[in-house]
Structure formats: structure tokens, C-alpha cells
BALOBA-1460 file (C-alpha; in Angstrom, 3 decimals):
// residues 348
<rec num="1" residu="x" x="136.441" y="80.733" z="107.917"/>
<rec num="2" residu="x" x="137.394" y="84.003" z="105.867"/>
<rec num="3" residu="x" x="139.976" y="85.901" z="107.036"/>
<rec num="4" residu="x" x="140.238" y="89.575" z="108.112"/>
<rec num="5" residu="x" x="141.900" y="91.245" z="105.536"/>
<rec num="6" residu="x" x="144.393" y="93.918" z="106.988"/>
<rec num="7" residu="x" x="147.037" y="95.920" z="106.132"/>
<rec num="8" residu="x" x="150.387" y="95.992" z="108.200"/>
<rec num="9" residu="x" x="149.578" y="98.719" z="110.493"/>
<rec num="10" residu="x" x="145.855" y="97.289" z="111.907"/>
<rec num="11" residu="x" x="147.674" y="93.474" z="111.703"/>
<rec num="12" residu="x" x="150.111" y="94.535" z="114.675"/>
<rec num="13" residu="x" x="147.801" y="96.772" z="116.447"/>
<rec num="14" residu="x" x="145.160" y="94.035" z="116.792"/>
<rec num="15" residu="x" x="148.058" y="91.624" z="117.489"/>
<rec num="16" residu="x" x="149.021" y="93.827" z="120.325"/>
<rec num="17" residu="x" x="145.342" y="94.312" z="121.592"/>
<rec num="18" residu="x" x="144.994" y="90.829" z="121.473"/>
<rec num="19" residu="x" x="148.351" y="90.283" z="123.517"/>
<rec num="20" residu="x" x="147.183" y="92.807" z="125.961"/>
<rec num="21" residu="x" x="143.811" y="90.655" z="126.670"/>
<rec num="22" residu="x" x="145.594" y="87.321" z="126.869"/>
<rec num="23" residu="x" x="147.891" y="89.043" z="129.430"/>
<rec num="24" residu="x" x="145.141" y="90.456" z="131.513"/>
<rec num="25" residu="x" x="143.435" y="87.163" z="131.883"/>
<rec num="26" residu="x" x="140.362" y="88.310" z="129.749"/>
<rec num="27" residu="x" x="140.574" y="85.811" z="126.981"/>
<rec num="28" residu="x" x="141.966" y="82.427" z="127.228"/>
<rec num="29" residu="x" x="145.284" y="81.312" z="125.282"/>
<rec num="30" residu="x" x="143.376" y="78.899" z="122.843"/>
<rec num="31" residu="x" x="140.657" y="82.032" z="122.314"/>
<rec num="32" residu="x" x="143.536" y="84.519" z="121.681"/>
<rec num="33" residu="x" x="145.105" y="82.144" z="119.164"/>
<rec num="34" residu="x" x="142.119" y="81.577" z="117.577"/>
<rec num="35" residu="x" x="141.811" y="85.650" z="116.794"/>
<rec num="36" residu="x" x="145.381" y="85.691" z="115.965"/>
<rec num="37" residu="x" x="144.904" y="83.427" z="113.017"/>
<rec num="38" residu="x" x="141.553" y="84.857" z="111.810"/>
<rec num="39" residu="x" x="143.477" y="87.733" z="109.935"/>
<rec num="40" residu="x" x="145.955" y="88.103" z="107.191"/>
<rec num="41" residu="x" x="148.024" y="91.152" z="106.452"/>
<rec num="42" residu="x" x="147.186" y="92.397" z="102.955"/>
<rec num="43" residu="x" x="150.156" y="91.810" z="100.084"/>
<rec num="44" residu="x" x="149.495" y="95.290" z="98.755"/>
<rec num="45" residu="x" x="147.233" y="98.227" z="100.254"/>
<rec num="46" residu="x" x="145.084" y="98.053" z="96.347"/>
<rec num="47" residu="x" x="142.684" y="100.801" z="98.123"/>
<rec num="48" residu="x" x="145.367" y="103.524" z="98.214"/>
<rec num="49" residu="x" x="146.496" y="102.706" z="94.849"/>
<rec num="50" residu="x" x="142.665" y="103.086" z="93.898"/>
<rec num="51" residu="x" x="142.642" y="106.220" z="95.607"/>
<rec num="52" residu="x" x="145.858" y="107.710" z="94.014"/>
<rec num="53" residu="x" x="145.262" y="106.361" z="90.315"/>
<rec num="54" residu="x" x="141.841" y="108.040" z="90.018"/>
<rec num="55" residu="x" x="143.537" y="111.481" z="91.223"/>
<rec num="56" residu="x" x="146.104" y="110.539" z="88.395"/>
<rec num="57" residu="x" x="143.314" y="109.724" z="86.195"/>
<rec num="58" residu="x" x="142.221" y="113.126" z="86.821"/>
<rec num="59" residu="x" x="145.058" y="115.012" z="86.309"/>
<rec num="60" residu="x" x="146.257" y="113.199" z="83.151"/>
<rec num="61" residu="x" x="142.226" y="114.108" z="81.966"/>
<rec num="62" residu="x" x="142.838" y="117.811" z="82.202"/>
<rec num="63" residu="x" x="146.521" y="117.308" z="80.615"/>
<rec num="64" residu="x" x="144.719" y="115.751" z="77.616"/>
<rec num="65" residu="x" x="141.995" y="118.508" z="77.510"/>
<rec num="66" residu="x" x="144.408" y="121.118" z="77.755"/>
<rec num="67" residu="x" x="146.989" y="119.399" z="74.730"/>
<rec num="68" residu="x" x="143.609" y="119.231" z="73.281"/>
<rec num="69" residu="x" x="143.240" y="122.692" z="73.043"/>
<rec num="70" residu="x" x="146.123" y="123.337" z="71.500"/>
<rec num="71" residu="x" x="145.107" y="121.836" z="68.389"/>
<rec num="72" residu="x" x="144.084" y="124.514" z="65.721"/>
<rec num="73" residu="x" x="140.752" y="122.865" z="64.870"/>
<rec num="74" residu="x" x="139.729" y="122.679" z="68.772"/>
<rec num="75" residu="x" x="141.010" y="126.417" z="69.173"/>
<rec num="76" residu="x" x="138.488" y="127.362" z="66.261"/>
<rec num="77" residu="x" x="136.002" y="125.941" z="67.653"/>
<rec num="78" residu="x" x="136.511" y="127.481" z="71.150"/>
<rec num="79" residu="x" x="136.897" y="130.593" z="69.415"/>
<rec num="80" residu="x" x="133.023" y="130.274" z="67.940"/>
<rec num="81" residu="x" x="131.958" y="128.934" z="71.864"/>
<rec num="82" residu="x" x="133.154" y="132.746" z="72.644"/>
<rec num="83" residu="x" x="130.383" y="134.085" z="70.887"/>
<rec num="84" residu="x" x="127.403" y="131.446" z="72.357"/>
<rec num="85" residu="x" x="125.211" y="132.732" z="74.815"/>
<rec num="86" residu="x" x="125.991" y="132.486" z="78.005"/>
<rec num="87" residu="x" x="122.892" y="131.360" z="78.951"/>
<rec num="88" residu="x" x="123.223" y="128.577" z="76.576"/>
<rec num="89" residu="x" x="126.634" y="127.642" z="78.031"/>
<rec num="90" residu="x" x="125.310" y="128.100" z="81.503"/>
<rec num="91" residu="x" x="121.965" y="125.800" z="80.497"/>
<rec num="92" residu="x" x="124.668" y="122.675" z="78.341"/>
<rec num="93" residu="x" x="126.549" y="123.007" z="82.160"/>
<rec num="94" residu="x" x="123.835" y="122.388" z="84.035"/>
<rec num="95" residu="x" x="122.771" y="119.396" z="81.906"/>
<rec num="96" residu="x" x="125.807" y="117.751" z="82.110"/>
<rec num="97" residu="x" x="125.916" y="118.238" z="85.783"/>
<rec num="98" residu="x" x="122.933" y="116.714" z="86.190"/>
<rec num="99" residu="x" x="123.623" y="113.657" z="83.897"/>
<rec num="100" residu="x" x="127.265" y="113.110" z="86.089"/>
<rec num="101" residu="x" x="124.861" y="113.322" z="89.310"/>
<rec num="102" residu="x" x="122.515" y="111.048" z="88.150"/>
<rec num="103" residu="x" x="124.837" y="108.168" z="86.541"/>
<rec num="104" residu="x" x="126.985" y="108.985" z="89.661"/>
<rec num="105" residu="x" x="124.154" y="107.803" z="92.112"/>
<rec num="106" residu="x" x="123.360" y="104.632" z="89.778"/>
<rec num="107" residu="x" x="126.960" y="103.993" z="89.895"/>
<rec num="108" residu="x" x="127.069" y="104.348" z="93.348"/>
<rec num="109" residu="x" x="124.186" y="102.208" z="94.370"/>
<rec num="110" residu="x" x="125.197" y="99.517" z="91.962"/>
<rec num="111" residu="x" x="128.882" y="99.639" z="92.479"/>
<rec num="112" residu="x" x="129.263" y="101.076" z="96.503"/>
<rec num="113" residu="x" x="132.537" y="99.223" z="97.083"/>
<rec num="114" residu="x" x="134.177" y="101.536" z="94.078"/>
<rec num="115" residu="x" x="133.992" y="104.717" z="96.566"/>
<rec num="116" residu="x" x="137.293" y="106.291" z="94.513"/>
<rec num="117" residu="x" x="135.376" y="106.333" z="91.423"/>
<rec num="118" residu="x" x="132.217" y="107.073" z="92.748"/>
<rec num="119" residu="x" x="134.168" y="110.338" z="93.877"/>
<rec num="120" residu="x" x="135.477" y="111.293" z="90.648"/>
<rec num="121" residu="x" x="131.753" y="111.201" z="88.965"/>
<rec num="122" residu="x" x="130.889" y="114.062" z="91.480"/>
<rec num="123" residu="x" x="133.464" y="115.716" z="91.168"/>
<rec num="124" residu="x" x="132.962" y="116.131" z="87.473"/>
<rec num="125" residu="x" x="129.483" y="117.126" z="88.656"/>
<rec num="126" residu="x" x="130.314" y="119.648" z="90.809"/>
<rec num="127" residu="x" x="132.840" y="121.471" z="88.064"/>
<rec num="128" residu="x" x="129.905" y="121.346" z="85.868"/>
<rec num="129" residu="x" x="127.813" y="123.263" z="88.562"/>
<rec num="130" residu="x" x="130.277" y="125.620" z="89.717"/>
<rec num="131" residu="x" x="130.353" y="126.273" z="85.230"/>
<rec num="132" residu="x" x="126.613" y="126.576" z="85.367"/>
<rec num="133" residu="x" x="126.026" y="128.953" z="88.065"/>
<rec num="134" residu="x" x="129.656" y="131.187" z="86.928"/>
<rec num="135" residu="x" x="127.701" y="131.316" z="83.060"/>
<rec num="136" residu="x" x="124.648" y="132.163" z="84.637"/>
<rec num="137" residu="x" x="125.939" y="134.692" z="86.466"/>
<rec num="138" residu="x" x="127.088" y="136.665" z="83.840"/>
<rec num="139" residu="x" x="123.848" y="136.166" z="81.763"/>
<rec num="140" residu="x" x="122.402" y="138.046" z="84.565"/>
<rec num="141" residu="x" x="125.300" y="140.631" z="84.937"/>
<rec num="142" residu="x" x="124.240" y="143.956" z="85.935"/>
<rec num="143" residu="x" x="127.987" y="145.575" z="85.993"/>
<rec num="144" residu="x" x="127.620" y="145.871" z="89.485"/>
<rec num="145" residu="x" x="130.178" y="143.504" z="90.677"/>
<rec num="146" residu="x" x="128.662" y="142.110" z="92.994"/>
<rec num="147" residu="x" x="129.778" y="138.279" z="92.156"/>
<rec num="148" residu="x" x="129.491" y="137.231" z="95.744"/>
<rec num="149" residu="x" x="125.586" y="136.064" z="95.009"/>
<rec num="150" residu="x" x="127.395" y="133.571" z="93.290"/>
<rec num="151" residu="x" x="128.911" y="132.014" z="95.491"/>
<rec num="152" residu="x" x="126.035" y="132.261" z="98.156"/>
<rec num="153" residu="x" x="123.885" y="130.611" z="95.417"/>
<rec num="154" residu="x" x="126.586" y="127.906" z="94.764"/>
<rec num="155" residu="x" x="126.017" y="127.441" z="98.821"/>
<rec num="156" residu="x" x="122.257" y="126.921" z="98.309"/>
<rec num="157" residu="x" x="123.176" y="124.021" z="95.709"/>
<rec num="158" residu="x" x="126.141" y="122.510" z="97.178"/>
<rec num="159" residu="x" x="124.154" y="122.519" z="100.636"/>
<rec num="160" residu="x" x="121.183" y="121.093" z="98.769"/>
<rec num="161" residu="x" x="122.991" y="118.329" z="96.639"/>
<rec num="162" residu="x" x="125.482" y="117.214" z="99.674"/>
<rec num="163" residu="x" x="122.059" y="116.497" z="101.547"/>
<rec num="164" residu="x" x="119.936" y="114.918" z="98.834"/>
<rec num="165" residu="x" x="122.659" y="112.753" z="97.432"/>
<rec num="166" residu="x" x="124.343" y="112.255" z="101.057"/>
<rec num="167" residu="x" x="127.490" y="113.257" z="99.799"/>
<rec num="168" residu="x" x="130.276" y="114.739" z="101.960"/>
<rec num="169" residu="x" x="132.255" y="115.640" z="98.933"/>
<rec num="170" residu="x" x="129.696" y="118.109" z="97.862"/>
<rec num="171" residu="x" x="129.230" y="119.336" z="101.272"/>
<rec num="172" residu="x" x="133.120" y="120.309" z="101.241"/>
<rec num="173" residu="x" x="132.059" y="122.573" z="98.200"/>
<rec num="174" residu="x" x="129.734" y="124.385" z="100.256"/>
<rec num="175" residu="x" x="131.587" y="124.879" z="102.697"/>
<rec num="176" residu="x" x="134.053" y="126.205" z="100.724"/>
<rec num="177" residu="x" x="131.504" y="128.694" z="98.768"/>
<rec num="178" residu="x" x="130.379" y="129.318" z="102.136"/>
<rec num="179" residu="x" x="133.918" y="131.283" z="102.950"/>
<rec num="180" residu="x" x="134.121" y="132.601" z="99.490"/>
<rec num="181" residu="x" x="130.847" y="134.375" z="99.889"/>
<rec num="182" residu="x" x="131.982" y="135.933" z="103.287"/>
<rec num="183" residu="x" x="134.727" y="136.907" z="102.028"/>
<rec num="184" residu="x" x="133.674" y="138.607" z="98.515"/>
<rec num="185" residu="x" x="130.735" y="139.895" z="100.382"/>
<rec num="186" residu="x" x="132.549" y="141.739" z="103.246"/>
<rec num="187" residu="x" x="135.065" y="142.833" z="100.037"/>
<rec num="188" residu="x" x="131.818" y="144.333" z="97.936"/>
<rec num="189" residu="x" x="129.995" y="145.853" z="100.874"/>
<rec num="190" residu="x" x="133.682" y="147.865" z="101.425"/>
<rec num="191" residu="x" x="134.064" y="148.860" z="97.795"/>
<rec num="192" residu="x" x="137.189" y="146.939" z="98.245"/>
<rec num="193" residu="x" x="138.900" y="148.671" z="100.893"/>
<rec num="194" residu="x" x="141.653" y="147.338" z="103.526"/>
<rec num="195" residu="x" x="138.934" y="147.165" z="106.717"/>
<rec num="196" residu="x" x="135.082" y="145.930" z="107.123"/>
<rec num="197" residu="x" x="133.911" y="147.222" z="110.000"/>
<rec num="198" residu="x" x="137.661" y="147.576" z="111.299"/>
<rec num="199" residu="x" x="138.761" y="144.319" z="110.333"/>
<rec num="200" residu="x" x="141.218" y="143.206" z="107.739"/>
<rec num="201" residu="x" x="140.531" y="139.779" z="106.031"/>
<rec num="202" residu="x" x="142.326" y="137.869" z="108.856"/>
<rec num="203" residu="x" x="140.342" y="138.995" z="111.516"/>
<rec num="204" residu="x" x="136.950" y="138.692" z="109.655"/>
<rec num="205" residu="x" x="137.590" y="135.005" z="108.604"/>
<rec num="206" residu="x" x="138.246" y="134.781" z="112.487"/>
<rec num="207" residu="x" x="134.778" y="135.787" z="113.454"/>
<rec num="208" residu="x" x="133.442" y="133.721" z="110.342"/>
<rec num="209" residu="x" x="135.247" y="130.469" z="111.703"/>
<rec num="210" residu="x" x="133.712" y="131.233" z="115.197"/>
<rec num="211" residu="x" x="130.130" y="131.145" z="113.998"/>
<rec num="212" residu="x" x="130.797" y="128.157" z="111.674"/>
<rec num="213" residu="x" x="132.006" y="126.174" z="114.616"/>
<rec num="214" residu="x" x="129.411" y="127.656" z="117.177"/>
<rec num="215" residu="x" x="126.800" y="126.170" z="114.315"/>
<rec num="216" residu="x" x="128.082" y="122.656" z="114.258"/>
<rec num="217" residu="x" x="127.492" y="122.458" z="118.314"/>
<rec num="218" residu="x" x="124.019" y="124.037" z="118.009"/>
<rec num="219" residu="x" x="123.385" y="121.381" z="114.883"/>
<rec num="220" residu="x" x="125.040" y="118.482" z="116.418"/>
<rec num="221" residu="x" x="121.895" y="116.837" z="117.460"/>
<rec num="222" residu="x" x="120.228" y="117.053" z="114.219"/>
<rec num="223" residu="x" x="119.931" y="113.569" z="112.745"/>
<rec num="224" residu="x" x="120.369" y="115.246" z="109.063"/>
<rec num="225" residu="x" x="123.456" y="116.825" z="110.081"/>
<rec num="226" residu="x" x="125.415" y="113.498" z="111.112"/>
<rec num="227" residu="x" x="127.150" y="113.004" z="108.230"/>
<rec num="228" residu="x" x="128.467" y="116.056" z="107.484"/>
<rec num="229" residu="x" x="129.114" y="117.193" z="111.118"/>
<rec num="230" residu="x" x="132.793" y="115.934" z="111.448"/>
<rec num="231" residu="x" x="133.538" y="117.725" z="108.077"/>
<rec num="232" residu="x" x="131.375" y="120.732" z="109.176"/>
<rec num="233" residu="x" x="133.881" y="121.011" z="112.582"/>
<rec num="234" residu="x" x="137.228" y="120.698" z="110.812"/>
<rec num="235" residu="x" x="136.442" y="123.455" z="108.523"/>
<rec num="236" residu="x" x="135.196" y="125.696" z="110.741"/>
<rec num="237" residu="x" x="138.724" y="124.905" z="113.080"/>
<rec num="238" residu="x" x="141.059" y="124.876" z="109.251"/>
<rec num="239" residu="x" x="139.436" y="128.403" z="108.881"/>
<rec num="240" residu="x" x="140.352" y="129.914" z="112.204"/>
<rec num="241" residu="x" x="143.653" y="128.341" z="112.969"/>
<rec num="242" residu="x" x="144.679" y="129.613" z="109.483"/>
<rec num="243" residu="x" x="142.964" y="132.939" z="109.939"/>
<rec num="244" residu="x" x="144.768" y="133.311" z="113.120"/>
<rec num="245" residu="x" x="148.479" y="132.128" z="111.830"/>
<rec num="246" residu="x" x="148.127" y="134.777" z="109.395"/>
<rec num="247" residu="x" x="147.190" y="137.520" z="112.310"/>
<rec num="248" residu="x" x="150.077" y="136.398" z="114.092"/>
<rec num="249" residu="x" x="152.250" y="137.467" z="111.082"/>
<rec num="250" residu="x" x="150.536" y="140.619" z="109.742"/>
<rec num="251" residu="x" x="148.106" y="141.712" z="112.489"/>
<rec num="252" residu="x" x="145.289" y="143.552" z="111.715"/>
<rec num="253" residu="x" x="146.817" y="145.011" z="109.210"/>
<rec num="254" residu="x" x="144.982" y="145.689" z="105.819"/>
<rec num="255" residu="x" x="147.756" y="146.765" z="103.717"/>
<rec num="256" residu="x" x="150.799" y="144.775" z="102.908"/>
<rec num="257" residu="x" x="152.913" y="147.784" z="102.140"/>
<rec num="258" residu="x" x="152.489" y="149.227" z="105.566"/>
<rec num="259" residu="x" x="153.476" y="145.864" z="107.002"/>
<rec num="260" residu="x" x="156.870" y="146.396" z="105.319"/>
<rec num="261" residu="x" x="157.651" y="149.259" z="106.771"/>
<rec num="262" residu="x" x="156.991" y="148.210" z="110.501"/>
<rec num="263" residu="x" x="159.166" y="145.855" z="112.929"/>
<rec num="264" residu="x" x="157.072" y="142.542" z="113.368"/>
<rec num="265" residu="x" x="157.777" y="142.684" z="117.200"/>
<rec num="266" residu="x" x="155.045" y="145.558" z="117.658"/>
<rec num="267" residu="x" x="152.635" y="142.330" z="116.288"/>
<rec num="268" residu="x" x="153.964" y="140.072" z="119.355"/>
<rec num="269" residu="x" x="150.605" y="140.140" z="121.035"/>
<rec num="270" residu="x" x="148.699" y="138.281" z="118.009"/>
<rec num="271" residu="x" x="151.391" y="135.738" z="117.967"/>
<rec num="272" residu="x" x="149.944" y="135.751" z="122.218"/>
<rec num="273" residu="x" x="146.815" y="135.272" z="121.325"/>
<rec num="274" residu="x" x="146.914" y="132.986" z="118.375"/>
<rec num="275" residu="x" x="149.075" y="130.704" z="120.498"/>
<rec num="276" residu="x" x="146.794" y="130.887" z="123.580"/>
<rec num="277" residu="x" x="143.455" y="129.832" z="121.628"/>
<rec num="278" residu="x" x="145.606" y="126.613" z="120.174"/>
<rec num="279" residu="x" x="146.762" y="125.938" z="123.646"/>
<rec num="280" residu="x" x="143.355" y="126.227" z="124.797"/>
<rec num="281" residu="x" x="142.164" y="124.140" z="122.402"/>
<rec num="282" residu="x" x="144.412" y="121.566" z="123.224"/>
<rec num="283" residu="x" x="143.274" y="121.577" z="126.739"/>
<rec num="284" residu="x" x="140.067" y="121.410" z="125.721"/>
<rec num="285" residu="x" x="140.666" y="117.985" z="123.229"/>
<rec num="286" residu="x" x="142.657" y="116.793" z="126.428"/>
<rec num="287" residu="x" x="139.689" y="117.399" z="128.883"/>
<rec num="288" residu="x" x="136.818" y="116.173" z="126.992"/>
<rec num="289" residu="x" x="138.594" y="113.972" z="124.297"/>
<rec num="290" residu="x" x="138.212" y="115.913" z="121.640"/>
<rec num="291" residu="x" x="140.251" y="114.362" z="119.233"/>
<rec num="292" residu="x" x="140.255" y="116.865" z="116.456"/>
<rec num="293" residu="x" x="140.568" y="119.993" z="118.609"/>
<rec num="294" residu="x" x="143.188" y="118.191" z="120.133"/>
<rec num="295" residu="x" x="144.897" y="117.865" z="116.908"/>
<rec num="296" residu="x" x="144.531" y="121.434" z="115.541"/>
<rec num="297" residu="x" x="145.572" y="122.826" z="118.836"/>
<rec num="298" residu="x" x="148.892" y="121.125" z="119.100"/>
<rec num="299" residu="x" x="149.559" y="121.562" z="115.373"/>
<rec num="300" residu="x" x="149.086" y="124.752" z="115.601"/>
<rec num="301" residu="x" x="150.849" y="125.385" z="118.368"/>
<rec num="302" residu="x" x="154.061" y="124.603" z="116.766"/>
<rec num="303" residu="x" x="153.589" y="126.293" z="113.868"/>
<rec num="304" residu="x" x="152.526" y="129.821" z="115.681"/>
<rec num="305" residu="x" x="155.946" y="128.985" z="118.040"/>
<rec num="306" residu="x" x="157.859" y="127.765" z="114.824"/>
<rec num="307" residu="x" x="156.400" y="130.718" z="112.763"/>
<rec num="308" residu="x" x="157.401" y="133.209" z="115.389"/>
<rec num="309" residu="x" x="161.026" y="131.772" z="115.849"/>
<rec num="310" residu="x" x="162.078" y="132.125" z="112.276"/>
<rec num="311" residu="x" x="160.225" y="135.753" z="112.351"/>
<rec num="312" residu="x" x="162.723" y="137.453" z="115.004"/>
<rec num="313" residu="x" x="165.694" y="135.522" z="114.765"/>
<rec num="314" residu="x" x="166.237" y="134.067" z="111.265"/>
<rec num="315" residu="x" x="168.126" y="137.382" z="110.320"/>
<rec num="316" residu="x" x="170.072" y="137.959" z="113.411"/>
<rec num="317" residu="x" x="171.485" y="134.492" z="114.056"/>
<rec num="318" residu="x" x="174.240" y="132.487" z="112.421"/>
<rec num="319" residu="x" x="172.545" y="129.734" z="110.736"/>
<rec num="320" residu="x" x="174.813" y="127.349" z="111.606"/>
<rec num="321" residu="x" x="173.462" y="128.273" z="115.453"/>
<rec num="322" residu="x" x="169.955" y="128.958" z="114.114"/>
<rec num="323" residu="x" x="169.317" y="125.171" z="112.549"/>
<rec num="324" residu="x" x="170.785" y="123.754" z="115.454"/>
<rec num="325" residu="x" x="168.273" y="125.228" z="117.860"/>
<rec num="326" residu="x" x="166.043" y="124.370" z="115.173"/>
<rec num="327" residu="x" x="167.287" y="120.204" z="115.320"/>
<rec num="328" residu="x" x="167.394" y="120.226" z="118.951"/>
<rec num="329" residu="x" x="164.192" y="121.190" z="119.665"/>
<rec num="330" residu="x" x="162.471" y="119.038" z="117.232"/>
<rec num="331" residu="x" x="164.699" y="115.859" z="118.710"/>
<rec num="332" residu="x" x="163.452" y="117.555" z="122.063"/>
<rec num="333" residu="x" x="159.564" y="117.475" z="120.870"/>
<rec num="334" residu="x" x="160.085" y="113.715" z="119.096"/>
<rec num="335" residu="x" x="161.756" y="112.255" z="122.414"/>
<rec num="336" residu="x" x="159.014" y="113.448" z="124.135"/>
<rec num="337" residu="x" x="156.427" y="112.214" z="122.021"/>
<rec num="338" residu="x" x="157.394" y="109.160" z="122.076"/>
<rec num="339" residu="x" x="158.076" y="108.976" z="125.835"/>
<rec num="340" residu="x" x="154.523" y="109.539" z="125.771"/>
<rec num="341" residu="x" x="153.307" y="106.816" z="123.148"/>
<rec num="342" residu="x" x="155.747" y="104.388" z="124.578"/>
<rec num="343" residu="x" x="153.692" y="104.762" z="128.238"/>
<rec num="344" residu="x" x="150.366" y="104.771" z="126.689"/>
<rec num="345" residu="x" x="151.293" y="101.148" z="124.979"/>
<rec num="346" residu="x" x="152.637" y="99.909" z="128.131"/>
<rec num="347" residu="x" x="149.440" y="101.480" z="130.152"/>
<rec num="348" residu="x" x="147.250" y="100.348" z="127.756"/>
């Protein structure tokens, strides 16, 4: 019989799952022995060193393309480059997009246990595309400034290539565009100024994170939308909380010199409301078992509390006082926590 292979962690969790059963009377002893023995704990966890020597590989890549470019030959040559076309850089991007794409797919059909490397194929991809459509953009450039079409285009193609190569790392980049246009296009449509429509960045990115959550409920049913849904959700969540940690700090204020000159306890009522929505929802991931608004909302709860806490008092208390408060309440917080996962192991 082959073995489960497992690394520590799932080895005693199963263990104690298994425990639990044999104590309940649902399996018998000779069952329970027989599941203990059909797994082996793993001598080294080879997927996360996959994982981490590809990002290496990565990183060590664009150290040896930027000691490349130090050389006087290669800086002659990217000196000539500065004088191509942009259309013909924009047009050699997209090709080379399109071939990392394409082998990536191969490579992923023939090889889909190799997920790290599969990764770093599209990834190349997707710099080549975000190269493509930043050269075409200023084949095309009017003087206008108005560079957000770029990044709502880059949507359009990261949307299109997540969902035609079923790839959630592409459908991160969209996402991501997806904020970059909002927020360029609010920017343009202001000439730049502090507000749109009375809102500073902050605020806006609230209201943007609002719809992009309200989207993944009213999508949630669409088979097509599956994959990316989970992704879609903690997006949409990473760009309110985040939105709203930064209102707690500098209100809906658009200039940071004015913020200077005011006393941060005339902001106390964002701090209110940023730390109401995560407790709300945490009650919410309680109630229906949300686990990811769960998550964000007691994160975030800390941090707005934590946040808040250095704000008014790190300059007008002794520090010995101030990291003692500090230590005491996160002993308070751990003891608690694990009061809590202590009686959900003994519950069950």
C-alpha cells in the first residue's frame, strides 16, 4: 500500500482526528491503526523549497540582467534600443509574451505537478504584456496624460488571459490594473487635485473595494467565475481594510501638509468607523463562517486598535510604561487565543 505523504503539521492533525474517532466509538481500534500507519511524515517539505528557489531564481535573473547592463557593450546597445520605435518595441513585447504563454501552457499540461515553475513562465508573460501595452501606449501618445486607458486595457487582457488560460496568477494582475485604473482615472478626471467628487484617495478606494466585493456576491454563481472567486473576495477585502487603516490615520484629508498641522484626535471618528466595519466583519465570518472575513476583520481590528494606541500615546508616555502595556496586552490577546484553540481541540 503507498503511503500518504505528509508533512509534520497534517501528520499530527490527522493523528489527532483519528484519535478523536477511535474515542468516540466511530471507528474500531484495528481500523484506526490501520489509518495511523497508512501515512508517513515527509523528511523535508521539497514543495516549499520549490516554491522559494524559483522566487530566488527570479531575483538572481534580474540581478544578472541588471550586472548585465552595466557592461559597456550592453549599455551601447540599449542606448541604440532608445531610438527604436516604440511600436516596434511594443510589437517584439508582445511576441515574446505570447511565446512565454504558449510554452507556459505546453509546460503546464505536460508537466502539471511543476506548479512553481509553471508560475514563473507566466509571470515572465505577464511582464512582457504589461511592456507591450506601456510601449504601445506611448506609440499612441496624444500628450494628454491620460495613461489610465492603460491600465483599463491591461484589465481587458489580464481579465481575458486569466480566463482563457485558467490562470489565477494573471487574474491577480487584473485585479491589480483594475485599482490602478480607478485610481489614475479618478486622478486625470481631477487634473490631479486633492478631492474627486469630495473624496481623497482613501475614501475613493473605499467605495472601489465596496463594489469589487458587492461583484464577487452577484458573480458567485457563475460557473466561469469559480476559480477566481476566492482571489476576487480577498482583494476586494485587502483594498478596503487598507483603504480604511489609512482613513483612520489621515481622514479625508487630501493634503499631507495640512495633516501636519492638525491634532490626530479631531480624526478619532475614522479610527470609529474603521474599527466598527472590521468588528462587523468579524461577526459576520463568526455568523455565517466566513472564514476570510473572519480573518480580515480580526486582523484588522488589531491593527486599527494597535495603530490608534501608538498614535495618541507614543509621545506622551514613558516607554518603559508604553512597551509594557504594549507586552501585556499581547500576552493578554495570546492567552486568550489559545484558551480558545485549546477548547476547540478538546470540543472537537
Amino acid at each position: 500500500m503507498n503511503k500518504l505523504n505528509l508533512d509534520k503539521q497534517e501528520s499530527d492533525f490527522l493523528n489527532k482526528a483519528i484519535s478523536h474517532w477511535e474515542k468516540e466509538k466511530l471507528i474500531e481500534a484495528g481500523l484506526a491503526e490501520t489509518l495511523r500507519n497508512s501515512s508517513e511524515v515527509k523528511g523535508f517539505d521539497w514543495m516549499r523549497l520549490a516554491k522559494y528557489s524559483f522566487w530566488i531564481a527570479l531575483f538572481c535573473g534580474a540581478i544578472a540582467v541588471g550586472s548585465l547592463i552595466i557592461n559597456d557593450a550592453v549599455l551601447t546597445w540599449l542606448k541604440s534600443l532608445y531610438y527604436a520605435p516604440d511600436i516596434v518595441i511594443s510589437l517584439a513585447s508582445g511576441i515574446l509574451a505570447t511565446a512565454a504563454f504558449i510554452f507556459g501552457r505546453r509546460w503546464e499540461k505536460k508537466y502539471p505537478e511543476k506548479v512553481f515553475s509553471n508560475e514563473a513562465i507566466i509571470f515572465t508573460g505577464v511582464l512582457f504584456t504589461a511592456c507591450c501595452i506601456a510601449f504601445l501606449g506611448k506609440t499612441f501618445d496624444n500628450k494628454s496624460g491620460h495613461y489610465s486607458l492603460l491600465f483599463l486595457l491591461s484589465v481587458f487582457v489580464y481579465g481575458f488571459l486569466a480566463w482563457r488560460m485558467d490562470s489565477r496568477l494573471i487574474w491577480l494582475f487584473a485585479l491589480v490594473s483594475l485599482g490602478s485604473w480607478f485610481g489614475t482615472e479618478t486622478g486625470y478626471q481631477t487634473r490631479w487635485s486633492d478631492y474627486f467628487l469630495g473624496l481623497n484617495y482613501p475614501l475613493r478606494f473605499v467605495l472601489f473595494s465596496i463594489l469589487l466585493v458587492g461583484a464577487c456576491y452577484l458573480l458567485k454563481k457563475q460557473k466561469w467565475f469559480d476559480r477566481f472567486w476566492e482571489l476576487t473576495y480577498v482583494a476586494g477585502l485587502l483594498y478596503l481594510f487598507m483603504s480604511l487603516w489609512l482613513l483612520s490615520i489621515f481622514g479625508n484629508l487630501g493634503n499631507i501638509d495640512y495633516w501636519w498641522h492638525i491634532k490626530q484626535i479631531s480624526l478619532v471618528y475614522w479610527g470609529i468607523i474603521s474599527a466598527t466595519v472590521a468588528a462587523g466583519f468579524l461577526f459576520l465570518g463568526l455568523k455565517t463562517r466566513d472564514a476570510i472575513a473572519r480573518e480580515f476583520g480580526i486582523t484588522f481590528l488589531l491593527i486599527f486598535i494597535y495603530t490608534k494606541y501608538f498614535e495618541y500615546f507614543w509621545e506622551h508616555t514613558n516607554k518603559t510604561l508604553f512597551f509594557s502595556i504594549l507586552g501585556i496586552s499581547f500576552w493578554l490577546i495570546g492567552s486568550k487565543a489559545e484558551k480558545i484553540w485549546n477548547f476547540k481541540k478538546v470540543g472537537g
